[in-house]
Backbone as a printed PyTorch tensor [residue, N CA C, xyz], in Angstrom:
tensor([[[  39.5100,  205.6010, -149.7180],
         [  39.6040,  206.8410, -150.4490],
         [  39.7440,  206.5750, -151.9490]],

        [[  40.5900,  205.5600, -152.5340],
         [  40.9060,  205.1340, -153.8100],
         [  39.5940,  204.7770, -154.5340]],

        [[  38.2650,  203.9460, -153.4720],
         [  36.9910,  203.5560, -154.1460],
         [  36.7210,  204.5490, -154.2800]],

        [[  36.4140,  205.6120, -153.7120],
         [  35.3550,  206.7990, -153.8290],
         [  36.0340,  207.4670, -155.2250]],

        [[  37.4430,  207.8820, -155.0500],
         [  37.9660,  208.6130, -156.3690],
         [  37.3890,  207.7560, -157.5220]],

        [[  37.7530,  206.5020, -157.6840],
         [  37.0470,  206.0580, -159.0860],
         [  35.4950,  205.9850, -159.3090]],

        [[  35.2260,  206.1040, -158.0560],
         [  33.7010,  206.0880, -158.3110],
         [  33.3350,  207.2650, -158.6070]],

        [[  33.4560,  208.6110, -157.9580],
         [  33.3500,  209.6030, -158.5870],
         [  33.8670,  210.1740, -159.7780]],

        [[  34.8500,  209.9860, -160.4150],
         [  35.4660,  209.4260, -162.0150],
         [  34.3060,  208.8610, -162.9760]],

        [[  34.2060,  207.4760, -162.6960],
         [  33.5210,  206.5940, -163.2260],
         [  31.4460,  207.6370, -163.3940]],

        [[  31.3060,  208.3010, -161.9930],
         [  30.5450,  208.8570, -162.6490],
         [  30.3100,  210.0510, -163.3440]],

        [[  31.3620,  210.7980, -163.0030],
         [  31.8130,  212.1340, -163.9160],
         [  31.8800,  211.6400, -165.6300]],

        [[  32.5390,  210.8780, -165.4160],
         [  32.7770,  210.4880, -167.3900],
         [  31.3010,  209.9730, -167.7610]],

        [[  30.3600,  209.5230, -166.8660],
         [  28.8270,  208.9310, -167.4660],
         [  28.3730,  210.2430, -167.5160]],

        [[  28.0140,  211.5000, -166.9610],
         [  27.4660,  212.3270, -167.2070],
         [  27.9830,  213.2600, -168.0580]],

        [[  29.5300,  212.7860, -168.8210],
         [  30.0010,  213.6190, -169.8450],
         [  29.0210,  212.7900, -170.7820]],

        [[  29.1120,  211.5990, -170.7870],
         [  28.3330,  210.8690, -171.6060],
         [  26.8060,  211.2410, -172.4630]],

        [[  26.7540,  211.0140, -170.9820],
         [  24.8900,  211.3930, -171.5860],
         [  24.8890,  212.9370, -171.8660]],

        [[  25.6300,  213.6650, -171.3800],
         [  25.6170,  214.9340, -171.8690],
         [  26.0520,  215.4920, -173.1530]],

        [[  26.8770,  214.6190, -173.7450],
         [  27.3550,  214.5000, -175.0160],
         [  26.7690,  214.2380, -176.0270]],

        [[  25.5340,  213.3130, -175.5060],
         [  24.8180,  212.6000, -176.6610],
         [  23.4340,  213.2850, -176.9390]],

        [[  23.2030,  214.6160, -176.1590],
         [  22.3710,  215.6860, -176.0300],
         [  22.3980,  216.4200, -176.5710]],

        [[  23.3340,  216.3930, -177.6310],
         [  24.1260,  218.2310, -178.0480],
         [  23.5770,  218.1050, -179.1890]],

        [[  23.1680,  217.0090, -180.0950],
         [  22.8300,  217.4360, -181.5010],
         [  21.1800,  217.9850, -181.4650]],

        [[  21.4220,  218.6550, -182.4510],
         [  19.7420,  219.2460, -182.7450],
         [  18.7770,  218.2250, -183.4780]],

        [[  17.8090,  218.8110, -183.9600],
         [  16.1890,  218.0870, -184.1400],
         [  16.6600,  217.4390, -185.5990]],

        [[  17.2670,  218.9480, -186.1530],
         [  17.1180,  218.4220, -187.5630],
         [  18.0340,  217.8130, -188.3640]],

        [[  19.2370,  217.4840, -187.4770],
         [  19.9950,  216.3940, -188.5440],
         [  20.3550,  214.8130, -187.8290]],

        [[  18.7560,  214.6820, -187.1170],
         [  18.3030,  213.1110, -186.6910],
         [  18.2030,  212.3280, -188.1680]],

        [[  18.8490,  211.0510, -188.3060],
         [  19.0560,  210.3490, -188.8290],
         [  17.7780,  209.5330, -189.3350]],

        [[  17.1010,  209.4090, -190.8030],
         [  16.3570,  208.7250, -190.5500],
         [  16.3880,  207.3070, -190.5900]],

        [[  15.7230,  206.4900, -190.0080],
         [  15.8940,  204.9350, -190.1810],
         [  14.9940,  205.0720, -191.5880]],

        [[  15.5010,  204.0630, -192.4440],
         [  15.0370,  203.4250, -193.7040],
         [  14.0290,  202.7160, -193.1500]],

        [[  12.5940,  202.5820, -193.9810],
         [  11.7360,  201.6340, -194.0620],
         [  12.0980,  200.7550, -195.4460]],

        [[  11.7750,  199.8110, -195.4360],
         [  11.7660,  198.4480, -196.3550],
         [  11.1580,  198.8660, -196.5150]],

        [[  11.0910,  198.9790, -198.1110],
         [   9.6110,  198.3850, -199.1550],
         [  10.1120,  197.3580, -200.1200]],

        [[   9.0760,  196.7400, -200.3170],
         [   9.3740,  195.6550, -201.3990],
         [   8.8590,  196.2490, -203.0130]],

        [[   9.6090,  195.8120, -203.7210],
         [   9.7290,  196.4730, -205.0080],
         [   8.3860,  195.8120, -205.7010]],

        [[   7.5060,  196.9150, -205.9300],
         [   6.7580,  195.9480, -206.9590],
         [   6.6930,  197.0090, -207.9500]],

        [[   6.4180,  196.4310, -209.3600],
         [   6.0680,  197.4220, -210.1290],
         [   4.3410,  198.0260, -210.1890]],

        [[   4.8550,  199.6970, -210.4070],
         [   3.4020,  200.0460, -210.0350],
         [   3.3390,  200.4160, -211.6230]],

        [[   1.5480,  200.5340, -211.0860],
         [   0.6590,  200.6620, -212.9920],
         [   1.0370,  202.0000, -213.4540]],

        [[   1.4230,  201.9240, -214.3490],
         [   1.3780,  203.2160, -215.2530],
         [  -0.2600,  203.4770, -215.7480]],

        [[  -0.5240,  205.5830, -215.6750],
         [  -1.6640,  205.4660, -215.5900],
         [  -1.4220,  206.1310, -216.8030]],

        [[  -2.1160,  206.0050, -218.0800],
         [  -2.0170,  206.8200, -219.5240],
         [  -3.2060,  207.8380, -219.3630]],

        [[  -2.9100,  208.7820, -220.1200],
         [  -3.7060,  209.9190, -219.9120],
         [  -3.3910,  210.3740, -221.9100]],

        [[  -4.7030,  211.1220, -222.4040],
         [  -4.1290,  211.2820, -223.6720],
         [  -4.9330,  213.0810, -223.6790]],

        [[  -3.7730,  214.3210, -223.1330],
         [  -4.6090,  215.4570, -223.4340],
         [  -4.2160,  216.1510, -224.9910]],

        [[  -5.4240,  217.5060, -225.0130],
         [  -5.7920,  217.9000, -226.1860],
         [  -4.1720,  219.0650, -226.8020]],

        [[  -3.6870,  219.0680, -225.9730],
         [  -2.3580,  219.7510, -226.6950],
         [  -1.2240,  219.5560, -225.2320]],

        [[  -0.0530,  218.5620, -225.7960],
         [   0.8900,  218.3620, -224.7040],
         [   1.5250,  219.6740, -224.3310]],

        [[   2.0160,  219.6470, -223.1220],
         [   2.9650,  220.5420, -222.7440],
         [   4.2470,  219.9410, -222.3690]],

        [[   4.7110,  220.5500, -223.9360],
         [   6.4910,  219.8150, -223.7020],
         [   7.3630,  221.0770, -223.5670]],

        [[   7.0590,  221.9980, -222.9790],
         [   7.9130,  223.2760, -222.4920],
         [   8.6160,  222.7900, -221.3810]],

        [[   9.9880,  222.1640, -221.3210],
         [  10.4640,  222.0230, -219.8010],
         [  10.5010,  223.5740, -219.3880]],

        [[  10.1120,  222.9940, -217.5390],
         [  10.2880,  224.2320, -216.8300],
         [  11.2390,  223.6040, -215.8420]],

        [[  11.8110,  224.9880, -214.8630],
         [  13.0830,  225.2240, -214.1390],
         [  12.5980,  223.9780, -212.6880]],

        [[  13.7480,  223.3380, -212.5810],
         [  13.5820,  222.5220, -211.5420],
         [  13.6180,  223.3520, -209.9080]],

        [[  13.3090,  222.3640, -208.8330],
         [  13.2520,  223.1290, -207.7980],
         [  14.8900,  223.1510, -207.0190]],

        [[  14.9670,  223.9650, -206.6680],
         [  16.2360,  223.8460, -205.8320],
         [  16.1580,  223.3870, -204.3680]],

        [[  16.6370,  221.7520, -204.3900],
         [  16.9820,  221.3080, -203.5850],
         [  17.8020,  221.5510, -202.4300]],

        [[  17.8480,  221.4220, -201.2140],
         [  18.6620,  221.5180, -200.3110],
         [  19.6100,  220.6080, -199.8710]],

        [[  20.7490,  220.6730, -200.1450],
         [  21.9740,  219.5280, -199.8960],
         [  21.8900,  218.5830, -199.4550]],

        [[  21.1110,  218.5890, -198.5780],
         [  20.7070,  217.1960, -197.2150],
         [  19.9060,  215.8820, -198.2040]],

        [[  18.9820,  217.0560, -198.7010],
         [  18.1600,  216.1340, -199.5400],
         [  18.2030,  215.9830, -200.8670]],

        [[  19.4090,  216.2120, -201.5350],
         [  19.7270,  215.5640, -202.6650],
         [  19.9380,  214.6640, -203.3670]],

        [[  18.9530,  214.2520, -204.2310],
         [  19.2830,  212.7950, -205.2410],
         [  19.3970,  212.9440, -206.3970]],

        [[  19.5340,  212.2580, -207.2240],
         [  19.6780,  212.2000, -208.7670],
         [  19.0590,  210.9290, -209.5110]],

        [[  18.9830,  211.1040, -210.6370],
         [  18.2890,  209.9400, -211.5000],
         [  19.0640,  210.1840, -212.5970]],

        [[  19.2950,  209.6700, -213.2680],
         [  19.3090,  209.1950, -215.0570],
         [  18.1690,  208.7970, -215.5630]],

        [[  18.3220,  209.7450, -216.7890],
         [  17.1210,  209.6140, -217.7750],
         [  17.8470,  209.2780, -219.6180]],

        [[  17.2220,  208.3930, -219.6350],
         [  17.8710,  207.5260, -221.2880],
         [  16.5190,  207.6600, -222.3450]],

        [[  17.0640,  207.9020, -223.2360],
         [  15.7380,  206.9590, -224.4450],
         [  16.7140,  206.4730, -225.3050]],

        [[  16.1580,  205.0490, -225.5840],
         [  16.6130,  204.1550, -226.4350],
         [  16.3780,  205.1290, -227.4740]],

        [[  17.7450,  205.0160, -228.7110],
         [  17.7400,  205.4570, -229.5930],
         [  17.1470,  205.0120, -230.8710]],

        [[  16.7730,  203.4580, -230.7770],
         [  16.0250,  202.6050, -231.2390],
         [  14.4340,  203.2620, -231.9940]],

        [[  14.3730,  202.5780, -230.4590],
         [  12.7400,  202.1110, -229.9540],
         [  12.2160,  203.4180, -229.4960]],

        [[  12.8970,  203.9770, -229.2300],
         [  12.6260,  205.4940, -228.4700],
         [  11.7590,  205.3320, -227.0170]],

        [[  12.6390,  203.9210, -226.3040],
         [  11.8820,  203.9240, -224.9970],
         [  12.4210,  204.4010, -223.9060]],

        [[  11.4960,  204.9860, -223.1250],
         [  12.2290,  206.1140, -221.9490],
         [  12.4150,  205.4490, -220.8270]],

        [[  13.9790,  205.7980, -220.0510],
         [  14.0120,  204.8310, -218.9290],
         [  14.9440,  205.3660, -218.0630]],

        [[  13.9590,  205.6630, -216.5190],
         [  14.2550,  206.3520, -215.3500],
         [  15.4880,  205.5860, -214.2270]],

        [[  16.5620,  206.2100, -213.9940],
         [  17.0130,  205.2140, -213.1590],
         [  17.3520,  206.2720, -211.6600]],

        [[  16.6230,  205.7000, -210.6090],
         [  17.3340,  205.9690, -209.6150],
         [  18.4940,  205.9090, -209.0800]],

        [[  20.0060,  206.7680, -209.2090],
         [  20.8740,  207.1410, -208.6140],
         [  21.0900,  207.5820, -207.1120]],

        [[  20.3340,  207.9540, -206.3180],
         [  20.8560,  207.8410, -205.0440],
         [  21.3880,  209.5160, -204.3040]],

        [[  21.3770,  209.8040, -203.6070],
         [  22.4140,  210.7630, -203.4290],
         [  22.3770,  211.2950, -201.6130]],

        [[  22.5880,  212.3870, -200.9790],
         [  23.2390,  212.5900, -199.6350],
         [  21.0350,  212.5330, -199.2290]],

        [[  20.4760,  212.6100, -199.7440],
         [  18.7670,  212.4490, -199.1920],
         [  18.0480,  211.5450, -199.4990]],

        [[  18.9710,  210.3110, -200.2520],
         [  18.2190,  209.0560, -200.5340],
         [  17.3760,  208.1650, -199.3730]],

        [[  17.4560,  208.1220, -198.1540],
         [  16.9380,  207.5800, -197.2440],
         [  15.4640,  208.1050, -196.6260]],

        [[  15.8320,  209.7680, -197.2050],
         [  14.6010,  210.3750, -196.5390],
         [  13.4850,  210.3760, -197.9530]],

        [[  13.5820,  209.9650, -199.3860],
         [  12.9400,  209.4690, -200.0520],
         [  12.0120,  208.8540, -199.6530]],

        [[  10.3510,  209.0110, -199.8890],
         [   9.5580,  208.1810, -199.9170],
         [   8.7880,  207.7350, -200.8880]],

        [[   9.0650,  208.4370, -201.9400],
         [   8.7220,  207.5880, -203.2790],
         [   9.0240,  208.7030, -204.3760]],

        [[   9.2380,  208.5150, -205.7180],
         [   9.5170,  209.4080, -206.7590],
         [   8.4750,  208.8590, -207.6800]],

        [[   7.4740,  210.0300, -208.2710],
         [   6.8170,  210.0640, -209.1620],
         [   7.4230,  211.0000, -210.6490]],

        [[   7.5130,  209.8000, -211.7230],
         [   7.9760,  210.4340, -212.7840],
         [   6.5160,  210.2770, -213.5210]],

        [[   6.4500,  211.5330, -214.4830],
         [   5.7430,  211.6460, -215.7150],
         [   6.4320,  212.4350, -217.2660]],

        [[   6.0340,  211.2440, -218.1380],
         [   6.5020,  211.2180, -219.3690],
         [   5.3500,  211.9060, -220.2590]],

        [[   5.4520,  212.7330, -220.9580],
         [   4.5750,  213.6400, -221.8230],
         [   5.2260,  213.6420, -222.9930]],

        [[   4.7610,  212.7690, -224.1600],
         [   5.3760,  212.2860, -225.4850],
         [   4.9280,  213.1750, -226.3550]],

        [[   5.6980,  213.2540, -227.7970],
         [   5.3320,  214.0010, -228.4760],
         [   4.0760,  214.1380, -229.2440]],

        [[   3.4840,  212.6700, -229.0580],
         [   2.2770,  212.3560, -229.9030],
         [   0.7570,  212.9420, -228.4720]],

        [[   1.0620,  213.5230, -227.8270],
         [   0.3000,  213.8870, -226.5760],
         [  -0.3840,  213.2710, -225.6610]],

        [[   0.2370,  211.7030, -225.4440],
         [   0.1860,  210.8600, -224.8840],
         [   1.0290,  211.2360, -223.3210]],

        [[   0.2310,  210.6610, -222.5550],
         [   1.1960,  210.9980, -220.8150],
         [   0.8120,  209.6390, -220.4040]],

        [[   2.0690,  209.1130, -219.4330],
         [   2.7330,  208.4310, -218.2960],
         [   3.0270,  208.9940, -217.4970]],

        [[   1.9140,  208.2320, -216.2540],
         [   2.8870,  208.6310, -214.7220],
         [   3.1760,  207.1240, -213.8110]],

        [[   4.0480,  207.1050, -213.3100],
         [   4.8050,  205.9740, -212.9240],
         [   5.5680,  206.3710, -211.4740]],

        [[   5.3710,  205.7490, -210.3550],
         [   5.7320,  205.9840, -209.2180],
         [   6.9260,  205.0390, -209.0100]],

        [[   8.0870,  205.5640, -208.6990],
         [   9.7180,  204.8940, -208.7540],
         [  10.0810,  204.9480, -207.2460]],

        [[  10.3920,  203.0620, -206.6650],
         [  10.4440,  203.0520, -205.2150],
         [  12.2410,  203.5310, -205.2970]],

        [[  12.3240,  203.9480, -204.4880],
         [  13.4300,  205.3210, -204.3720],
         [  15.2000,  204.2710, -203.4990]],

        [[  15.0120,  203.4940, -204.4400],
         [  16.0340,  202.2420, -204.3080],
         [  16.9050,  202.4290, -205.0300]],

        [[  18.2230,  202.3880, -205.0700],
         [  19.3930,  203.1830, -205.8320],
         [  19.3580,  201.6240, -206.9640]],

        [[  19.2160,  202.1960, -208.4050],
         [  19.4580,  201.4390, -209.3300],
         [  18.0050,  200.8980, -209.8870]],

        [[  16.7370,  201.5340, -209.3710],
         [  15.6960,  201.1110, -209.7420],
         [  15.0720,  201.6770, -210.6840]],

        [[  14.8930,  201.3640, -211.5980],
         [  13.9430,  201.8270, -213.3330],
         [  12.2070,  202.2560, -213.5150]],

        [[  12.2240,  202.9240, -214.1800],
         [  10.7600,  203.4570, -214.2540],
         [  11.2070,  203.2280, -216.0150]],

        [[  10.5580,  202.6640, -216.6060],
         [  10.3020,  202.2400, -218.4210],
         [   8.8370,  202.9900, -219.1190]],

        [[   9.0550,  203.5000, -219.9970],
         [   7.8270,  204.6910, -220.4270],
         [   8.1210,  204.3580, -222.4360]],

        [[   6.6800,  203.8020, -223.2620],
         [   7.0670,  203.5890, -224.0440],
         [   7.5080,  205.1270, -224.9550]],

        [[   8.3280,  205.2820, -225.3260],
         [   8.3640,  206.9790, -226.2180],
         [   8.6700,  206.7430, -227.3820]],

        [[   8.5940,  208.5140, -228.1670],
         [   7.9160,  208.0730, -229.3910],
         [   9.3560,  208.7310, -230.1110]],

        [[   9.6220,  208.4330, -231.4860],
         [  10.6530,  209.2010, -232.5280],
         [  11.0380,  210.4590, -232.3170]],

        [[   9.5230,  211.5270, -231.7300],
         [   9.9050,  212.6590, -231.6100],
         [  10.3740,  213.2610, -230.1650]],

        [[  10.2460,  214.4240, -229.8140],
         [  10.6390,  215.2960, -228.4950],
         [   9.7000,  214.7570, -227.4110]],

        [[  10.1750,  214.0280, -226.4320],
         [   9.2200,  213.1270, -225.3680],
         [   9.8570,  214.3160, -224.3850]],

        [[   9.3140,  215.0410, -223.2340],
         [   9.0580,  215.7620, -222.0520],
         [   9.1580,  214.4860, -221.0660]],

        [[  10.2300,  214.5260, -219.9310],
         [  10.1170,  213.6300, -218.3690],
         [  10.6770,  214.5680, -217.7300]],

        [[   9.2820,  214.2080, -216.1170],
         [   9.5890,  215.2100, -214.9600],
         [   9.8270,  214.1970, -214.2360]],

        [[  10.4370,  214.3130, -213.5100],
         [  10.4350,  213.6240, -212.1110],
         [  10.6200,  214.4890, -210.4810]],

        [[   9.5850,  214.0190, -209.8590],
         [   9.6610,  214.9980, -208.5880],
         [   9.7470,  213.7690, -207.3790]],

        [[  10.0630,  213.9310, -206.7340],
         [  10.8200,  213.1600, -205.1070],
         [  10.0200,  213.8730, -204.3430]],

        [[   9.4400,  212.8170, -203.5980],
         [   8.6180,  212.8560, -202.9040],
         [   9.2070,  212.8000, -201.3110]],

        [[   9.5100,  213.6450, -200.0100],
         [  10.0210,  213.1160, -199.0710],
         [   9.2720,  212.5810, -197.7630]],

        [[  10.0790,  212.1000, -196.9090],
         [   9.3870,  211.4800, -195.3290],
         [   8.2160,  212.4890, -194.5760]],

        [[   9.4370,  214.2080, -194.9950],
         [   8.5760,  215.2820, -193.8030],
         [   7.5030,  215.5240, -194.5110]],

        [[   7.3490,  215.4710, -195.6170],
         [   6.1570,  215.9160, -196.5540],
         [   6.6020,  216.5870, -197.6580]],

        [[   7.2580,  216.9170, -197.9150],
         [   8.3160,  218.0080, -198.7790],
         [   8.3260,  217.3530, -200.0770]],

        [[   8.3240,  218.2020, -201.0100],
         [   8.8760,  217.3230, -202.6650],
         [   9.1630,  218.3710, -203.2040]],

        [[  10.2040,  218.1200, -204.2960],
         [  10.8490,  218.7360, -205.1160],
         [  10.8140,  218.1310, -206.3740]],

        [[  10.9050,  219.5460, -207.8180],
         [  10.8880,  218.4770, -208.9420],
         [  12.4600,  218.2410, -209.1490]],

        [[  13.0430,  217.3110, -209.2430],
         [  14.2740,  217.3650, -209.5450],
         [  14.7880,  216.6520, -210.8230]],

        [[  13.9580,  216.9880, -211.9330],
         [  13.8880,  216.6810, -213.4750],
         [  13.2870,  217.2830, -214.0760]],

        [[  13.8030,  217.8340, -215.0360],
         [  12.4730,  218.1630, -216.1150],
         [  13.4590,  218.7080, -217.5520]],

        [[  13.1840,  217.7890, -218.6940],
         [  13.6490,  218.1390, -219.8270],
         [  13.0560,  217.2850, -220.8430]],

        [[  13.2540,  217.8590, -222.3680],
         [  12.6730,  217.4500, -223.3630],
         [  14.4030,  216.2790, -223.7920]],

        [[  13.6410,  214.5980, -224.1680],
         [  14.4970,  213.9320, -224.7610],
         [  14.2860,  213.6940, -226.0820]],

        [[  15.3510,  214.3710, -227.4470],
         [  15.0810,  213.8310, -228.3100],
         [  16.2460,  212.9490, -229.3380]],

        [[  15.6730,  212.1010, -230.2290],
         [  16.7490,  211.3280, -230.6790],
         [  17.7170,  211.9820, -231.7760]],

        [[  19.1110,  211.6090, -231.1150],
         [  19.8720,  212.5520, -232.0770],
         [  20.3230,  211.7220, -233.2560]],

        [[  19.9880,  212.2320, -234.3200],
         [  19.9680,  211.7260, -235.4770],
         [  21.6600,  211.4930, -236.3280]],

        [[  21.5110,  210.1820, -236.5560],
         [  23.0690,  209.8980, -237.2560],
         [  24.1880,  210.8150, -237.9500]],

        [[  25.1710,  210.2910, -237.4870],
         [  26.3670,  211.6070, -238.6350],
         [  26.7680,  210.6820, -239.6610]]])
């Protein structure tokens, strides 16, 4: 009588089991990360007949899939430089395309592998340089989640 009780136990708690591990839904499956290896990709220059340095309103992201970047220009050199930060949708990243639209009406676009701490470099100019950056995701989805004019703030 004692075998049967644990055996029927033993299989009551397996079918809490597997029944347990049933309950979550479709959409907050975990994605596995793919490796990529970092290479740098070509920047493609483009030179049109009047830039558009009007930033416009970014997209509103959904929590899950939220990341961030930092955007710098050397105060120097006035060179522009993208850094991937990371955030709660970094995994479902499949690549971030930034484009730089300088004041002299020169454009850069530069594809940033979506690796926390990884740089996109854009040469920019003295004046008001325009960078977008939009995130590209796994399901197909992208958002722009950048867009502003950088300019150098001049000495006190």
């Amino acid at each position: 009588m004692n075998k049967m009780a644990t055996l029927l136990l033993v299989l009551f708690v397996a079918m809490l089991t597997l029944g347990a591990a049933c309950t979550t839904s479709s959409d907050t499956q975990t994605q596995t990360p793919t490796p990529v290896a970092p290479t740098p990709a070509p920047t493609s220059v483009q030179t049109p007949q009047s830039p558009e340095l009007q930033p416009q309103p970014t997209d509103i992201v959904p929590t899950q899939k939220a990341v961030t970047v930092d955007v710098s220009k050397d105060p120097i050199y006035g060179t522009i430089t993208v850094t991937f930060r990371g955030g709660k949708g970094q995994y479902a990243v499949s690549t971030l395309t930034v484009k730089a639209t300088l004041a002299d009406g020169e454009m850069h676009i530069q594809d940033l592998v979506p690796e926390v701490n990884m740089e996109a470099e854009f040469p920019g100019t003295t004046g008001a340089d325009r960078v977008e950056v939009t995130a590209f995701f796994n399901d197909g989805t992208s958002y722009k989640i950048y867009d502003d004019i950088l300019e150098l703030r001049p000495r006190q």
